[in-house]
LUMFI-181397 format. One record per residue (C-alpha): x, y, z; residue in one letter. Coordinates in steps of 0.001 Angstrom, whole numbers, padded with zeros to 6 digits, always signed. Example, Ala and Ser with C-alpha at 12.3 -4.5 7.8 and 13.67 -1.06 7.14 Angstrom:
residues 2
+012300-004500+007800A+013670-001060+007140S
end
This chain:
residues 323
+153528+078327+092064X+153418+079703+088669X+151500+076850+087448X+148741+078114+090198X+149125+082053+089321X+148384+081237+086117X+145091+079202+086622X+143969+081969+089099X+144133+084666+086505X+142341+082723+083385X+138884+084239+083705X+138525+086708+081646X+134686+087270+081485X+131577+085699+083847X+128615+084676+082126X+125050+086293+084007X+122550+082831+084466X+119733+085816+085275X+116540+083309+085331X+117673+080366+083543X+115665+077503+083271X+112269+079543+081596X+112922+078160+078316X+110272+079981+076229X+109308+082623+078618X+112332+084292+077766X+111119+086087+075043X+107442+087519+077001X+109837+088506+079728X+112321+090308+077546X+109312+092392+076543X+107910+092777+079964X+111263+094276+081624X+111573+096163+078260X+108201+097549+078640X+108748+098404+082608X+112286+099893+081655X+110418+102196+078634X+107644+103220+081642X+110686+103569+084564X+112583+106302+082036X+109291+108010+080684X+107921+108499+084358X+111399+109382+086183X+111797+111894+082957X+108645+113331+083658X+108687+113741+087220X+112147+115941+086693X+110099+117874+083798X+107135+118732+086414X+109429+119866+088975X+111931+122257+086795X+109023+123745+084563X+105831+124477+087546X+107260+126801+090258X+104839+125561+092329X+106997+122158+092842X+110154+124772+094048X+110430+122959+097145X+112688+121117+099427X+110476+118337+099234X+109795+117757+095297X+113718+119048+094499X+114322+115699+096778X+111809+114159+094286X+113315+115281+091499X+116941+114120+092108X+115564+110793+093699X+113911+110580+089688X+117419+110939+088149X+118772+108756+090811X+116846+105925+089433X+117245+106990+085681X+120894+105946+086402X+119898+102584+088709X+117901+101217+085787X+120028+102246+083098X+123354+100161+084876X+120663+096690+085371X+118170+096284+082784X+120387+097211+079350X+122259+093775+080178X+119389+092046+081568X+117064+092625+078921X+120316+091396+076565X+120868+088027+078776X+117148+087341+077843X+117679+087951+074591X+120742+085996+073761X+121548+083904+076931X+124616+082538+077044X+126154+084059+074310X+126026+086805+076126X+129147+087835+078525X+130729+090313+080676X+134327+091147+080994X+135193+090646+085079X+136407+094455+085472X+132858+095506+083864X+130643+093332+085996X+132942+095036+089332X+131999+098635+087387X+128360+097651+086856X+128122+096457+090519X+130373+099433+091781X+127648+102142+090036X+124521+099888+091710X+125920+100203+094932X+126939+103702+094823X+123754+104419+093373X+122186+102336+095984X+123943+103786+099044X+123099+107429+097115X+119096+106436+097483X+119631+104946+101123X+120857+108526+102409X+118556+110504+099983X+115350+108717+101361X+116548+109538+105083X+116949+113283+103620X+113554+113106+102556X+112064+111949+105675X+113796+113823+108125X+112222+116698+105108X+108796+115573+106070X+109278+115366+110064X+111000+119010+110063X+107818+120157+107741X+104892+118418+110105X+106697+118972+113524X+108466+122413+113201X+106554+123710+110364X+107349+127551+111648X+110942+126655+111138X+110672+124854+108356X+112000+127358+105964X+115265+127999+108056X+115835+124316+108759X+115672+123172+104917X+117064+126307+102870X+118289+125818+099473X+121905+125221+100958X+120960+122440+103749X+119078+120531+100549X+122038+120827+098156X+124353+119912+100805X+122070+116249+101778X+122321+115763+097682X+125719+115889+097887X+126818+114313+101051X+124211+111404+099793X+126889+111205+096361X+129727+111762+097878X+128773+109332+101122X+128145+106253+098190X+131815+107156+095870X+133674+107006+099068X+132487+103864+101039X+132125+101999+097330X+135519+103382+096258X+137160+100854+099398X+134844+097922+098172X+136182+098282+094713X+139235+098181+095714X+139212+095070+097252X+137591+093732+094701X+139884+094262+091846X+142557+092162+095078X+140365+088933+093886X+141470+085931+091608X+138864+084667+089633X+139760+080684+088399X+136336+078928+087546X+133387+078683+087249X+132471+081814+085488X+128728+081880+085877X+126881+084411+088042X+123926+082804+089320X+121864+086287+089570X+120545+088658+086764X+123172+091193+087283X+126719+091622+089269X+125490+091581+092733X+128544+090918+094984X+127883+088226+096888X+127639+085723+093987X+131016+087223+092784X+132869+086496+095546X+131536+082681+095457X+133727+082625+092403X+136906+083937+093684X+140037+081668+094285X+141458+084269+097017X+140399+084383+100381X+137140+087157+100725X+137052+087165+104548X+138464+090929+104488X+136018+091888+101909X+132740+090279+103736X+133364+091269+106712X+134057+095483+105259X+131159+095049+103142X+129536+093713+105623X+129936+097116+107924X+129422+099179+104955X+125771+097810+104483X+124725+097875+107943X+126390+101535+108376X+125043+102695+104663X+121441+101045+105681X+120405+100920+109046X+122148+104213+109898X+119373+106273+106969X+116307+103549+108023X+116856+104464+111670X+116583+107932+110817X+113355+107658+108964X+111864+105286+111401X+112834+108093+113755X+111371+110886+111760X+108178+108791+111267X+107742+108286+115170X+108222+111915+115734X+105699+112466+112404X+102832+110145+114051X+103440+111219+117354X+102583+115032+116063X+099707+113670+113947X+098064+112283+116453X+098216+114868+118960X+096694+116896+115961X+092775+118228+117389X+091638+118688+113365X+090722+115359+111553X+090908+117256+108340X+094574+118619+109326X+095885+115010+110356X+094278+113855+106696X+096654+116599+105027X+099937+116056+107520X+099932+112091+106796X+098533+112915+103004X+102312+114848+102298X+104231+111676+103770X+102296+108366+102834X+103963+108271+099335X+107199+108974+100843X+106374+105867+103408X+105186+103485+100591X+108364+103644+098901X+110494+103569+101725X+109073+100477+103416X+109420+098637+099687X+112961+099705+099174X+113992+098852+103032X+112262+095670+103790X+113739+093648+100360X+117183+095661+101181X+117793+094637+104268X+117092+091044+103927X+118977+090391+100941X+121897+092586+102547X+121509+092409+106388X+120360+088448+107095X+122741+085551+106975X+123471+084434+103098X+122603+080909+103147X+121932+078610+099619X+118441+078080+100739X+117918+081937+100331X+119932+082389+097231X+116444+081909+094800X+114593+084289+096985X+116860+086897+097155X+117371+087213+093232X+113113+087562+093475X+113899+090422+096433X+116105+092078+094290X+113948+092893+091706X+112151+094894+093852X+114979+097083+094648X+116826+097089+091466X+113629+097088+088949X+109938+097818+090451X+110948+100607+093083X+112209+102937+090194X+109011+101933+088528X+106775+102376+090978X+108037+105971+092333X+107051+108079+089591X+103814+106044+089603X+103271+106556+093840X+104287+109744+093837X+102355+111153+091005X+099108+108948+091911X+098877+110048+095454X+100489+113781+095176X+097779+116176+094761X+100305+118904+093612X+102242+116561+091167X+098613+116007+089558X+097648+119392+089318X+101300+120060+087555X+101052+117497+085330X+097373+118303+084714X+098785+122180+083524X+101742+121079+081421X+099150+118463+079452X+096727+121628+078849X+099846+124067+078085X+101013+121323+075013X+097509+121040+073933X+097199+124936+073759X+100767+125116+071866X+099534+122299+069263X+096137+123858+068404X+097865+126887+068074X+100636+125441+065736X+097659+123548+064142X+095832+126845+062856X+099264+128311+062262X+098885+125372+059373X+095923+125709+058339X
end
């Protein structure tokens, strides 16, 4: 019995396999993921900029932006730091077993954070299109602040009881993690102890932290439609689907890889795919919000357009302060 306590308490650190097998394209994607994480901060960065500095963006809707921006300043910052090392120096590269459980603890909290902030945002969007004259009652200052919160709060709680159970696992060989960061259900292929309690919770948690926020934007986007449609002005339904298309775009990414890597059975024949899938969620959607939301926002634009002329105002005017 000790002999068997012992063995299940040897591992010490796992090793991340991330994309093994590229040989030489390890270096080009090093700088590729480098380059998107360098793009990922710059645009999230900015986006929070815009909003605080042009009191134009003092809504509900772009202070949803905003914290959805530092939201996935954090999600990229717990990911790509030790991905972009794993390309860099492979296997010598390791991670102690209580910080892969902290680096997969932050994801999901982070993750279960963005799940109830997008549903915020939508039902945002549905109270601004279909009860526009009660808009400002329905989604004061305090209503917002308290969605931001409950989204936090909502993630630390149900991730708190997952790490819990967690840190309950023995961990006796192998140590490698056949995914590019500490995604759970790879972890729990390596435990010795029995995981049934933990799969099945974690199991509830996803479809509770998931479906419950996607029901509630498919909801809001029925309602949404439904009000567009019955619109008489072509130019008005233009403008009413115009404030929420970005919003969709970015929900129907983040949802659709989500739920399959989370929601459908976990079978070895899906294993491959879902480490593609969860780049989408993990890397590209924090890329590509800044980029959606800025490309297709006409107000966004025109803020960004203002703070470009304000700095080249202040640096011709420090430039003749020079000369």
């Amino acid at each position: 019995m000790a002999q068997t306590e012992q063995n299940q308490t040897n591992i010490a650190a796992f090793y991340l396999l991330g994309f093994v097998g590229l040989g030489n394209l390890q270096v080009p994607l090093f700088y590729f993921f480098l380059v998107i994480y360098i793009v990922t901060m710059v645009g999230n960065i900015l986006i929070i900029l815009l909003v605080i500095n042009d009191s134009h963006l003092h809504t509900p809707m772009y202070f949803f932006l905003s914290n959805l921006s530092c939201l996935e300043i954090c999600y990229s910052s717990d990911i790509l730091p030790m991905m972009l090392a794993n390309l860099l120096y492979g296997r010598e590269r390791s991670i102690s077993v209580t910080g892969c459980m902290m680096q997969y603890y932050f994801f999901a909290i982070l993750g279960v954070a963005e799940c109830c902030l997008l549903g915020a945002m939508s039902y945002d969007r549905c109270v601004a299109i279909c009860k526009p004259l009660h808009y400002t009652t329905l989604m004061n200052g305090r209503i917002c602040l308290q969605f931001i919160i409950g989204s936090w709060i909502n993630g630390l709680f149900v991730m708190s009881i997952v790490l819990y159970l967690m840190h309950q696992l023995k961990f006796c060989g192998p140590s490698e993690i056949n995914h590019f960061f500490c995604e759970l259900n790879p972890i729990l292929k390596l435990a010795c102890s029995d995981t049934h309690l933990i799969e099945v919770v974690t199991f509830f948690i996803s479809a509770m932290c998931i479906l419950l926020p996607f029901f509630l934007t498919l909801a809001s986007y029925i309602f949404i439609i439904s009000t567009i449609m019955r619109m008489s002005s072509v130019s008005g339904r233009k403008k009413a689907f115009s404030t929420c298309s970005s919003h969709l775009i970015v929900v129907s990414i983040f949802y659709s890889t989500l739920m399959i890597v989370y929601i459908l059975p976990k079978t070895d024949g899906l294993r491959n795919i879902n480490k593609v899938l969860s780049l989408f969620y993990t890397i590209l959607t924090p890329l590509f919000n800044p980029l959606i939301y800025s490309l297709r926002n006409r107000e966004v634009k025109e803020a960004l357009r203002k703070a470009v002329a304000k700095l080249c105002t202040v640096g011709r005017m420090h430039h003749c302060n020079l000369v």
